[in-house]
C-alpha positions in Angstrom: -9.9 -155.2 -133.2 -13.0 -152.9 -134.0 -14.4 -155.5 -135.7 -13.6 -158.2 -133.3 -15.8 -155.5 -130.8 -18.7 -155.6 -133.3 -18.9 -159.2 -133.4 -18.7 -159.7 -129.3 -21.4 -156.8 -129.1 -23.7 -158.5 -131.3 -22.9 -161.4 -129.5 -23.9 -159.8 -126.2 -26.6 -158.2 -127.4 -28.0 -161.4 -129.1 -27.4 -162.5 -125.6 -29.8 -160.2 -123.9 -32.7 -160.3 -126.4 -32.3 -164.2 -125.6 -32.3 -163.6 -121.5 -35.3 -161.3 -122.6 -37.5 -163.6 -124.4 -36.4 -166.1 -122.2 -37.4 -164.2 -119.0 -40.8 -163.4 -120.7 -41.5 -166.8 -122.0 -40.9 -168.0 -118.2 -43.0 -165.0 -116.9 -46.1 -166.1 -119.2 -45.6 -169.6 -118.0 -45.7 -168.2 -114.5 -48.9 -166.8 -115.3 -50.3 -169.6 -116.8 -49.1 -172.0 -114.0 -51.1 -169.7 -111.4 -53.9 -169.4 -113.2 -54.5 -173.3 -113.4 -53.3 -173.7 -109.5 -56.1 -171.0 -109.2 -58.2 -173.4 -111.3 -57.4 -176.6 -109.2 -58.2 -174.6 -106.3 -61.6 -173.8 -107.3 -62.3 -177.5 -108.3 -61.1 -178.9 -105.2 -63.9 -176.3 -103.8 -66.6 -177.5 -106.1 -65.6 -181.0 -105.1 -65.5 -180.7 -101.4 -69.1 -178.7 -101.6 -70.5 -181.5 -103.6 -69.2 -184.4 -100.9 -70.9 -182.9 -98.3 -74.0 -182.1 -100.1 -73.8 -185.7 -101.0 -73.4 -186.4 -97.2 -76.7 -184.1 -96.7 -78.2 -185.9 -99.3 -77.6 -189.4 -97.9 -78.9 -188.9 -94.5 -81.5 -187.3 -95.5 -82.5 -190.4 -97.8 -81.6 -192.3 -94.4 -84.0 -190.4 -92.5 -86.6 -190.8 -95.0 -86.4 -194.5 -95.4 -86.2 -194.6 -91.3 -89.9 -193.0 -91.2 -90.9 -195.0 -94.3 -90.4 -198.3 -91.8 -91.9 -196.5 -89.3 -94.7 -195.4 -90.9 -94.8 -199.2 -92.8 -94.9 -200.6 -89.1 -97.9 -198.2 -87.9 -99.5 -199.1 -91.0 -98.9 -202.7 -90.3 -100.3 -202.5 -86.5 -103.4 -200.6 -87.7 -104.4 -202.7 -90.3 -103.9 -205.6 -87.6 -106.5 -203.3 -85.5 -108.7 -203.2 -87.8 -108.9 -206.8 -88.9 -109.2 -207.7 -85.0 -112.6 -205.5 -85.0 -113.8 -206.5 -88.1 -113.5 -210.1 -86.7 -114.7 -208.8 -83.0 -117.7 -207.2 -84.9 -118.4 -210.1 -87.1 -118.2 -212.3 -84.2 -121.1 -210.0 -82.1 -123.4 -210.6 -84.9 
């Protein structure tokens, strides 16, 4: 019986070294899963800052090929100008 008692404590405590381990292998993988949700998190950051300074970046291309035109169309009219007085002048002569 004594040694039936041995064998069923080693038993158990086998057992609890293996609930032990266990519960620490689970606890580092606990860890390890928070650290990368933590990771994620920060990405998902990084990538919401970059659309919208891709947004920012876009208009502001849009804005600057708006007052290229614009500045293309004043060019446009002056040069117009000045070809009517050059042909005004030439005319005078």
């Amino acid at each position: 019986m004594i040694e039936n008692n041995q064998k069923i404590e080693t038993i158990l405590e086998r057992m609890g070294e293996a609930v032990i381990a266990t519960t620490e292998t689970v606890e580092s993988l606990a860890d390890k899963m928070e650290n990368l949700v933590d990771q994620i998190q920060q990405q998902e950051q990084q990538i919401q800052q970059q659309g919208y300074q891709i947004f920012a970046l876009s208009e502001s291309i849009q804005t600057l090929v708006d007052a290229q035109t614009e500045s293309r169309e004043q060019l446009t009219q002056l040069t117009y100008l000045i070809h009517t007085l050059i042909n005004s002048l030439a005319q005078e002569e």
